[in-house]
VOGU-3710 file (C-alpha; in Angstrom, 3 decimals, decimal comma):
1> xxxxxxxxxx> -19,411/-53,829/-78,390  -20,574/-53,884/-74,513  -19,886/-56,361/-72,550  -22,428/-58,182/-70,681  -22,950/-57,387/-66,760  -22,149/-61,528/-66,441  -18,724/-60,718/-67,939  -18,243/-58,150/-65,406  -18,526/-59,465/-62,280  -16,587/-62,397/-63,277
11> xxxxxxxxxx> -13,564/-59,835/-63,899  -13,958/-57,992/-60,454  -14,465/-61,221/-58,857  -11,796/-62,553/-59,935  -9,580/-59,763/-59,188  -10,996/-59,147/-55,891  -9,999/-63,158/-55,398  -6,494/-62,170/-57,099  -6,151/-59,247/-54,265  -7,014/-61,803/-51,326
21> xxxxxxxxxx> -4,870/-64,658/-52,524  -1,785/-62,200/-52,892  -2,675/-60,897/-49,016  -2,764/-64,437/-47,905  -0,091/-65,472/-49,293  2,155/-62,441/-49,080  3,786/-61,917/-45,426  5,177/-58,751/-46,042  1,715/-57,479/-47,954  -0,291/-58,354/-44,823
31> xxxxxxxxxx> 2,183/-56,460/-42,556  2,336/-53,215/-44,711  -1,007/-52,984/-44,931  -1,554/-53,784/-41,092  0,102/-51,104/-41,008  -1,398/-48,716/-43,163  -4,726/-49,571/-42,105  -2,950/-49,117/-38,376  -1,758/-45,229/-39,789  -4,840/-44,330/-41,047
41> xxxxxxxxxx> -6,751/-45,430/-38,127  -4,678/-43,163/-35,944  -4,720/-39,982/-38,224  -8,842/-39,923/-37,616  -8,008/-40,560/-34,044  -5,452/-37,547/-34,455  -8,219/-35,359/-36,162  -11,325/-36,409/-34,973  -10,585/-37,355/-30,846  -7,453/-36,755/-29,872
51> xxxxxxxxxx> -6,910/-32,760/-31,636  -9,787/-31,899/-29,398  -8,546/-33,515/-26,180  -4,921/-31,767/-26,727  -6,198/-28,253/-27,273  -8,578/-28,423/-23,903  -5,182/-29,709/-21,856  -3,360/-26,952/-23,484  -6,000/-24,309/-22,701  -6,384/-25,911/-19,425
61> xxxxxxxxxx> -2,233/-25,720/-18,592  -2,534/-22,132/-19,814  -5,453/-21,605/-17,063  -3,256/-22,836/-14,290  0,124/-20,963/-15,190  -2,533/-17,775/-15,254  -3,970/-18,819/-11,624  -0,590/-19,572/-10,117  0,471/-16,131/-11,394  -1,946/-14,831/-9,227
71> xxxxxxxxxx> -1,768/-17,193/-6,761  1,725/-15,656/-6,478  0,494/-12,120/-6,421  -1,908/-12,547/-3,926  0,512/-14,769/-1,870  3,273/-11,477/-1,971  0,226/-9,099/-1,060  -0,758/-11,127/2,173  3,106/-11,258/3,041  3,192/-7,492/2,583
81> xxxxxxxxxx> 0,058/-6,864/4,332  1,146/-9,251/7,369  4,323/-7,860/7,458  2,621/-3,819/7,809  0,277/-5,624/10,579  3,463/-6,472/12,807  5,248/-3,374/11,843  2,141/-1,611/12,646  1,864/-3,633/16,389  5,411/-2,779/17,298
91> xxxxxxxxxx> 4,815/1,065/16,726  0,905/1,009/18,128  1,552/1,842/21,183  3,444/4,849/20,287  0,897/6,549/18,234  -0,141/9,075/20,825  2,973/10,597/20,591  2,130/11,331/17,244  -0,970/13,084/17,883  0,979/14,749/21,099
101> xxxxxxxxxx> 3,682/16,501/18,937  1,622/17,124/15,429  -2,239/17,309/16,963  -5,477/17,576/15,149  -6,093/21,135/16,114  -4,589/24,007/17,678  -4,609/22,759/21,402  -3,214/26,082/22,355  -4,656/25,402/26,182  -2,657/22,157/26,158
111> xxxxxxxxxx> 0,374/23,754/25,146  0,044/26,468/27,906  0,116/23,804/30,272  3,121/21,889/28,701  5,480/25,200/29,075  3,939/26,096/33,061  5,435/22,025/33,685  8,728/23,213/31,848  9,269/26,415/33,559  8,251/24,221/37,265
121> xxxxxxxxxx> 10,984/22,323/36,358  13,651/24,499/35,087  12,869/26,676/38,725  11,927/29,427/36,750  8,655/31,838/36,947  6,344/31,835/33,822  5,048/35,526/33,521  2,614/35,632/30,468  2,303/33,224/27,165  0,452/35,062/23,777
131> xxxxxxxxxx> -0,421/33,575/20,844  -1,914/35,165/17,492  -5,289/34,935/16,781  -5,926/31,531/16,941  -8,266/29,677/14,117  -10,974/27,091/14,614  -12,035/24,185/12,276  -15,214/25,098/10,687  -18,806/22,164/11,433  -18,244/20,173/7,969
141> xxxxxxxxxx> -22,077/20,276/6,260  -22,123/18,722/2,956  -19,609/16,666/0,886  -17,188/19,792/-0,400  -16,409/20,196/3,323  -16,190/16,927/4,431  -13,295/16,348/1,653  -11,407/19,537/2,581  -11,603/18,329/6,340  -9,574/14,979/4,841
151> xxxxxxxxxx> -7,180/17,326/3,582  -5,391/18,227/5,973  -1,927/20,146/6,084  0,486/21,598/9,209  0,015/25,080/10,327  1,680/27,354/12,544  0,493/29,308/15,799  2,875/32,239/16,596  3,220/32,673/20,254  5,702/34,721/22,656
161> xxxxxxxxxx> 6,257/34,468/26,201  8,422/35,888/29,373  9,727/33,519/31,899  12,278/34,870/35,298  14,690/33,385/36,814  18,636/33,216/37,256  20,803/32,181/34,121  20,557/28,381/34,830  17,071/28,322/34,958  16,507/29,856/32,043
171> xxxxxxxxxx> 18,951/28,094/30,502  17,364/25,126/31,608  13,979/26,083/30,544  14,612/27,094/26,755  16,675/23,295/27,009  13,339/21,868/27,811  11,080/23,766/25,440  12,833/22,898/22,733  12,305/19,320/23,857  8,722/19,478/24,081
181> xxxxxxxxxx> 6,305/16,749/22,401  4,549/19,253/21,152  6,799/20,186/17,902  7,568/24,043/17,870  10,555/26,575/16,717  11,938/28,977/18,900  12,563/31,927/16,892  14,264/34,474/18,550  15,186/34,970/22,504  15,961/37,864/24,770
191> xxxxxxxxxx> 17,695/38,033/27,972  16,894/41,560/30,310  18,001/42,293/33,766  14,794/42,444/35,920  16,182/44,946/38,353  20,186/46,325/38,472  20,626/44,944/42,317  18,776/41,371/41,770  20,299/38,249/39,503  16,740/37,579/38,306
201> xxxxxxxxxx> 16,848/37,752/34,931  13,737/37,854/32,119  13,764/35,754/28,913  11,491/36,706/25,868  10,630/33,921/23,662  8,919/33,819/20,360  8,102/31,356/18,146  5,485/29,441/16,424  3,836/26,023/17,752  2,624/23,507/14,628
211> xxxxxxxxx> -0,603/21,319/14,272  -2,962/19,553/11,743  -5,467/21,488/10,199  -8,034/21,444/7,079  -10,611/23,924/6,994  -10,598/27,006/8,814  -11,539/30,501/9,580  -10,071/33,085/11,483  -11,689/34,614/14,655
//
Protein backbone atom coordinates (compact mmCIF):
# COMPACT_ATOMS: atom_id res chain seq x y z
CA UNK A 1 0.00 0.00 0.00
CA UNK A 2 1.81 3.57 -0.58
CA UNK A 3 1.81 5.89 1.67
CA UNK A 4 0.62 9.27 1.05
CA UNK A 5 3.30 12.22 0.40
CA UNK A 6 1.29 13.93 3.71
CA UNK A 7 2.50 10.89 5.69
CA UNK A 8 5.90 11.53 4.56
CA UNK A 9 6.88 14.68 5.41
CA UNK A 10 5.36 14.32 8.71
CA UNK A 11 8.01 11.38 9.31
CA UNK A 12 11.11 13.44 8.05
CA UNK A 13 9.84 16.33 9.86
CA UNK A 14 9.61 14.88 12.68
CA UNK A 15 12.87 13.27 12.61
CA UNK A 16 14.63 16.20 11.35
CA UNK A 17 12.90 17.90 14.74
CA UNK A 18 14.14 14.59 16.65
CA UNK A 19 17.88 15.37 15.21
CA UNK A 20 17.69 19.17 16.41
CA UNK A 21 16.19 18.54 19.80
CA UNK A 22 18.97 15.81 20.53
CA UNK A 23 21.76 18.66 19.27
CA UNK A 24 20.19 21.12 21.57
CA UNK A 25 19.96 19.30 24.18
CA UNK A 26 23.05 17.15 23.93
CA UNK A 27 26.42 19.05 25.08
CA UNK A 28 28.68 16.57 24.05
CA UNK A 29 26.64 16.05 20.47
CA UNK A 30 27.07 19.77 19.72
CA UNK A 31 30.84 19.62 20.53
CA UNK A 32 31.60 16.44 18.40
CA UNK A 33 30.02 17.65 15.69
CA UNK A 34 31.64 21.25 16.06
CA UNK A 35 34.15 19.41 15.59
CA UNK A 36 33.59 17.34 12.76
CA UNK A 37 32.13 20.01 10.85
CA UNK A 38 35.56 21.94 12.16
CA UNK A 39 37.68 18.61 10.45
CA UNK A 40 36.00 18.60 7.45
CA UNK A 41 36.21 22.21 6.91
CA UNK A 42 39.96 22.00 7.16
CA UNK A 43 40.52 18.85 4.92
CA UNK A 44 38.96 21.12 1.79
CA UNK A 45 41.18 23.83 3.08
CA UNK A 46 44.02 21.05 3.04
CA UNK A 47 43.01 19.98 -0.59
CA UNK A 48 41.61 22.75 -2.19
CA UNK A 49 43.93 26.06 -0.74
CA UNK A 50 46.40 25.18 1.32
CA UNK A 51 48.06 21.81 -0.97
CA UNK A 52 48.61 24.45 -3.56
CA UNK A 53 50.19 27.13 -1.36
CA UNK A 54 52.67 24.33 0.23
CA UNK A 55 53.91 22.93 -3.05
CA UNK A 56 54.76 26.69 -4.52
CA UNK A 57 56.84 27.35 -0.97
CA UNK A 58 58.42 24.07 -1.48
CA UNK A 59 59.30 24.69 -5.15
CA UNK A 60 60.15 28.12 -4.18
CA UNK A 61 62.76 26.85 -1.10
CA UNK A 62 64.10 24.46 -3.73
CA UNK A 63 64.74 27.67 -6.10
CA UNK A 64 66.74 29.41 -3.45
CA UNK A 65 68.96 26.39 -2.15
CA UNK A 66 69.64 26.12 -6.24
CA UNK A 67 70.55 30.05 -6.41
CA UNK A 68 72.63 30.06 -3.25
CA UNK A 69 74.49 27.09 -4.76
CA UNK A 70 75.49 29.28 -7.29
CA UNK A 71 75.63 32.17 -5.46
CA UNK A 72 78.43 30.17 -3.78
CA UNK A 73 80.08 29.21 -7.00
CA UNK A 74 80.22 32.41 -8.38
CA UNK A 75 81.26 33.92 -4.96
CA UNK A 76 84.56 31.18 -5.00
CA UNK A 77 85.16 32.20 -8.80
CA UNK A 78 85.43 36.05 -8.01
CA UNK A 79 87.72 35.08 -4.93
CA UNK A 80 89.83 33.03 -7.34
CA UNK A 81 89.81 35.51 -10.00
CA UNK A 82 90.72 38.45 -7.43
CA UNK A 83 93.16 36.50 -5.91
CA UNK A 84 95.09 35.76 -9.79
CA UNK A 85 94.56 39.76 -10.22
CA UNK A 86 96.93 40.46 -7.10
CA UNK A 87 99.12 37.56 -7.81
CA UNK A 88 99.23 38.79 -11.26
CA UNK A 89 100.16 42.73 -9.91
CA UNK A 90 102.94 41.49 -7.70
CA UNK A 91 104.70 39.62 -10.68
CA UNK A 92 103.67 42.48 -13.52
CA UNK A 93 106.39 44.22 -13.36
CA UNK A 94 108.62 41.36 -13.93
CA UNK A 95 107.19 40.14 -17.11
CA UNK A 96 109.88 41.52 -19.35
CA UNK A 97 112.17 39.29 -17.99
CA UNK A 98 110.15 36.72 -19.33
CA UNK A 99 110.16 37.83 -22.78
CA UNK A 100 114.12 38.75 -22.16
CA UNK A 101 115.17 35.09 -21.38
CA UNK A 102 112.40 32.99 -23.59
CA UNK A 103 111.63 35.82 -26.54
CA UNK A 104 109.13 35.72 -29.29
CA UNK A 105 111.65 35.19 -32.00
CA UNK A 106 115.13 34.48 -32.60
CA UNK A 107 116.65 37.95 -31.56
CA UNK A 108 119.98 36.63 -32.59
CA UNK A 109 121.24 40.56 -32.98
CA UNK A 110 120.15 41.07 -29.37
CA UNK A 111 121.96 38.24 -28.17
CA UNK A 112 125.21 39.36 -29.99
CA UNK A 113 125.04 42.34 -28.05
CA UNK A 114 124.31 40.62 -24.63
CA UNK A 115 127.73 38.42 -24.96
CA UNK A 116 130.02 41.83 -26.44
CA UNK A 117 128.58 43.43 -22.63
CA UNK A 118 129.75 40.02 -21.02
CA UNK A 119 133.07 39.71 -22.56
CA UNK A 120 133.51 44.03 -21.67
CA UNK A 121 133.07 42.94 -18.42
CA UNK A 122 134.91 39.81 -17.89
CA UNK A 123 138.15 42.05 -19.65
CA UNK A 124 138.19 39.71 -22.28
CA UNK A 125 138.26 40.26 -26.31
CA UNK A 126 135.22 38.84 -28.27
CA UNK A 127 136.72 37.56 -31.67
CA UNK A 128 133.74 36.21 -33.79
CA UNK A 129 130.04 34.82 -32.69
CA UNK A 130 128.21 32.18 -35.52
CA UNK A 131 125.05 30.92 -35.42
CA UNK A 132 123.25 28.27 -37.81
CA UNK A 133 121.06 29.31 -40.27
CA UNK A 134 118.73 31.20 -38.54
CA UNK A 135 114.71 30.84 -39.31
CA UNK A 136 112.11 33.57 -39.66
CA UNK A 137 108.35 33.48 -38.74
CA UNK A 138 106.42 33.24 -41.85
CA UNK A 139 103.34 36.71 -42.63
CA UNK A 140 100.22 34.62 -41.15
CA UNK A 141 97.40 34.93 -44.25
CA UNK A 142 94.36 33.05 -43.50
CA UNK A 143 92.99 31.22 -40.40
CA UNK A 144 95.30 27.77 -40.67
CA UNK A 145 98.23 30.16 -40.09
CA UNK A 146 96.98 32.36 -37.73
CA UNK A 147 96.28 29.16 -35.35
CA UNK A 148 99.74 27.65 -35.91
CA UNK A 149 101.22 31.21 -35.03
CA UNK A 150 99.17 30.61 -31.42
CA UNK A 151 101.00 27.53 -31.20
CA UNK A 152 103.89 28.22 -30.27
CA UNK A 153 106.81 25.93 -28.87
CA UNK A 154 110.80 26.67 -27.77
CA UNK A 155 113.44 26.23 -30.30
CA UNK A 156 117.03 26.23 -30.36
CA UNK A 157 119.70 28.44 -32.30
CA UNK A 158 123.15 26.73 -32.34
CA UNK A 159 125.85 29.24 -32.11
CA UNK A 160 129.80 29.13 -31.39
CA UNK A 161 132.10 31.77 -30.56
CA UNK A 162 135.99 32.67 -29.62
CA UNK A 163 136.69 35.10 -26.93
CA UNK A 164 140.86 36.04 -25.63
CA UNK A 165 142.02 36.81 -22.74
CA UNK A 166 144.07 35.48 -19.60
CA UNK A 167 142.51 32.52 -17.50
CA UNK A 168 140.46 34.85 -15.18
CA UNK A 169 138.85 36.52 -17.78
CA UNK A 170 137.73 33.82 -19.40
CA UNK A 171 136.84 32.30 -16.51
CA UNK A 172 134.92 35.17 -15.72
CA UNK A 173 133.24 35.41 -18.98
CA UNK A 174 131.83 31.73 -19.41
CA UNK A 175 130.60 32.68 -15.36
CA UNK A 176 128.61 35.41 -16.92
CA UNK A 177 127.25 33.72 -20.02
CA UNK A 178 125.87 31.21 -18.31
CA UNK A 179 124.08 33.89 -16.32
CA UNK A 180 122.61 35.58 -19.13
CA UNK A 181 118.72 36.53 -19.32
CA UNK A 182 118.67 35.24 -22.35
CA UNK A 183 118.31 31.29 -21.47
CA UNK A 184 121.06 29.23 -23.38
CA UNK A 185 123.35 25.90 -22.83
CA UNK A 186 126.86 25.94 -23.19
CA UNK A 187 127.76 22.80 -24.76
CA UNK A 188 131.18 22.23 -25.00
CA UNK A 189 134.38 24.70 -24.36
CA UNK A 190 137.96 24.86 -25.49
CA UNK A 191 140.88 26.52 -24.06
CA UNK A 192 144.14 27.16 -26.79
CA UNK A 193 147.27 29.05 -26.19
CA UNK A 194 147.17 32.09 -28.58
CA UNK A 195 150.90 32.28 -28.98
CA UNK A 196 153.74 30.00 -26.82
CA UNK A 197 155.47 33.42 -25.34
CA UNK A 198 152.02 35.37 -24.47
CA UNK A 199 149.39 34.29 -21.44
CA UNK A 200 146.54 35.23 -23.79
CA UNK A 201 144.61 32.46 -24.05
CA UNK A 202 141.45 31.60 -26.67
CA UNK A 203 138.16 30.00 -25.51
CA UNK A 204 135.79 28.21 -28.06
CA UNK A 205 132.27 28.08 -27.06
CA UNK A 206 129.35 26.30 -28.51
CA UNK A 207 126.05 26.01 -27.69
CA UNK A 208 122.54 26.66 -28.56
CA UNK A 209 120.45 29.93 -27.51
CA UNK A 210 116.37 29.12 -27.01
CA UNK A 211 113.24 31.23 -28.07
CA UNK A 212 109.45 31.07 -28.89
CA UNK A 213 108.51 30.13 -32.15
CA UNK A 214 105.32 28.84 -34.28
CA UNK A 215 105.59 28.83 -37.85
CA UNK A 216 108.65 28.90 -39.71
CA UNK A 217 110.86 28.38 -42.63
CA UNK A 218 114.35 28.09 -43.06
CA UNK A 219 116.49 30.62 -45.07
Amino acid sequence: METPPSIGLRQYKRYFVDIGRIYRANKKVRVYTEIILSLVAISFFLVFAIKPTLVTITELITTIKDQRLVVDQLQKKITALGAAQSEYNLISGDLYLVDEALPKESQTAALVKQIEVVASQSGAALGSVKFDPVVLKEIATGPKEISKIADQTAKEINFTLTVAGDYPNLKEFLYRLNNLRRVITVETFSLKIKKAESQTLTLGVSGQAYYLSANEEQL
